[in-house]
N, C-alpha and C positions, 0 to 999 in steps of 0.2 A: 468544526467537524462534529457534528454529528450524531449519527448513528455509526458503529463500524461494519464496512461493509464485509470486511473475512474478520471469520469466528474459529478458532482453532485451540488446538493442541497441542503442546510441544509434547512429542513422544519417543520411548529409546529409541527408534529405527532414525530419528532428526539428532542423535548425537552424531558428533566427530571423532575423529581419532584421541583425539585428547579428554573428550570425556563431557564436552560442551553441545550445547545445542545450536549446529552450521550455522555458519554465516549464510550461506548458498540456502537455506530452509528459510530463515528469517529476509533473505531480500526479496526471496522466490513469493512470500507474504504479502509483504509492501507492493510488490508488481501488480499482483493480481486486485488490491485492494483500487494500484491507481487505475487499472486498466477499467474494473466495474466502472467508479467516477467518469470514466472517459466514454465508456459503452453506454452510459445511460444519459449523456449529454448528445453524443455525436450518432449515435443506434449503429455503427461503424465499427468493421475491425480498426485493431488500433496494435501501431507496434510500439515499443520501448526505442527511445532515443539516447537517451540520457537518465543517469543516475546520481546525484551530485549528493555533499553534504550529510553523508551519514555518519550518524554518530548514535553510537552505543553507550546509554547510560550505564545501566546494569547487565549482569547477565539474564540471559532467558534460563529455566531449570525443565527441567523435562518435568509432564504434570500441568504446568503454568497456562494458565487459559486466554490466549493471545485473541486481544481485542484489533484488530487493523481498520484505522482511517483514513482517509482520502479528500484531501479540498481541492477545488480546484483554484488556482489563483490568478491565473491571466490567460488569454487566450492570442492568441499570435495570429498571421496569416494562416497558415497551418498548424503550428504547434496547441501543443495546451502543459503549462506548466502549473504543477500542483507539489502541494505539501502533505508529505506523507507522517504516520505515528501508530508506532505499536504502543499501546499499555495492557497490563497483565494484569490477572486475576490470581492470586498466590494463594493456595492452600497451606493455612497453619493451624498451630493451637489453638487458636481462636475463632477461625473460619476463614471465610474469601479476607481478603483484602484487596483491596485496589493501591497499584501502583502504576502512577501515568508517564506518557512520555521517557517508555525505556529505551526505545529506538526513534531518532526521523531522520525524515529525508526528504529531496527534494528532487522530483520526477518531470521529465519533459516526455511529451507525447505526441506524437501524430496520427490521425486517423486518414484509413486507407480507402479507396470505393472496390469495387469489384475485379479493378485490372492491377489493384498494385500502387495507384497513385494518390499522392496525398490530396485529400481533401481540403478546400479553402472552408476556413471557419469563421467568413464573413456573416452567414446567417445564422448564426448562434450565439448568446451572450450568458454572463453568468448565470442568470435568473431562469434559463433553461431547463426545465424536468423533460424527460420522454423515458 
């Protein structure tokens, strides 16, 4: 992974009722990071299948400069499944810090043509740019 492809913010309007920065902000991230990987493999809409294997290291803080990456790791008849990873940029005493791998996950995807239907991903392989 990378470069990440969502660059963000965690900001108060992304807290919960309890004072945390959502779960629903932070997955809402990860989607959007795999769906880029998928849009610029397949040039295809592309919908969410599956969401598997999250796991929250740490917390996110509001402030935190949420880095989101996207691999993709296999490609199926239709599907594409990829490994997902938030790491943060912390402002402290001392300045940024980098702390990696606070969230992943592991995303299945299918891309769509124009009517709704999945697309076969016979003609595309990992080494793929568009």
């Amino acid at each position: 992974m990378k470069n990440a492809l969502i660059k963000t913010i965690a900001m108060p309007s992304d807290v919960n009722k309890s004072g945390q920065i959502s779960t629903g902000f932070i997955l809402r991230q990860l989607d959007l990071a795999a769906g880029v990987a998928v849009k610029e493999l397949t040039g295809q809409r592309s919908v969410t299948i599956a969401m598997d294997k999250i796991c929250f290291q740490k917390p996110i803080l509001v402030g935190d400069y949420l880095l989101c990456f996207a691999k993709i790791t296999k490609l199926g008849k239709t599907s594409i499944n990829l490994n997902l990873r938030i790491d943060i940029k912390r402002l402290d005493e001392k300045g940024f810090s980098l702390h990696k791998k606070i969230v992943s996950a592991q995303a299945t995807f299918v891309s769509l043509d124009k009517n709704g239907e999945k697309i076969a991903l016979d003609e595309f392989t990992l080494s793929d740019k568009r």
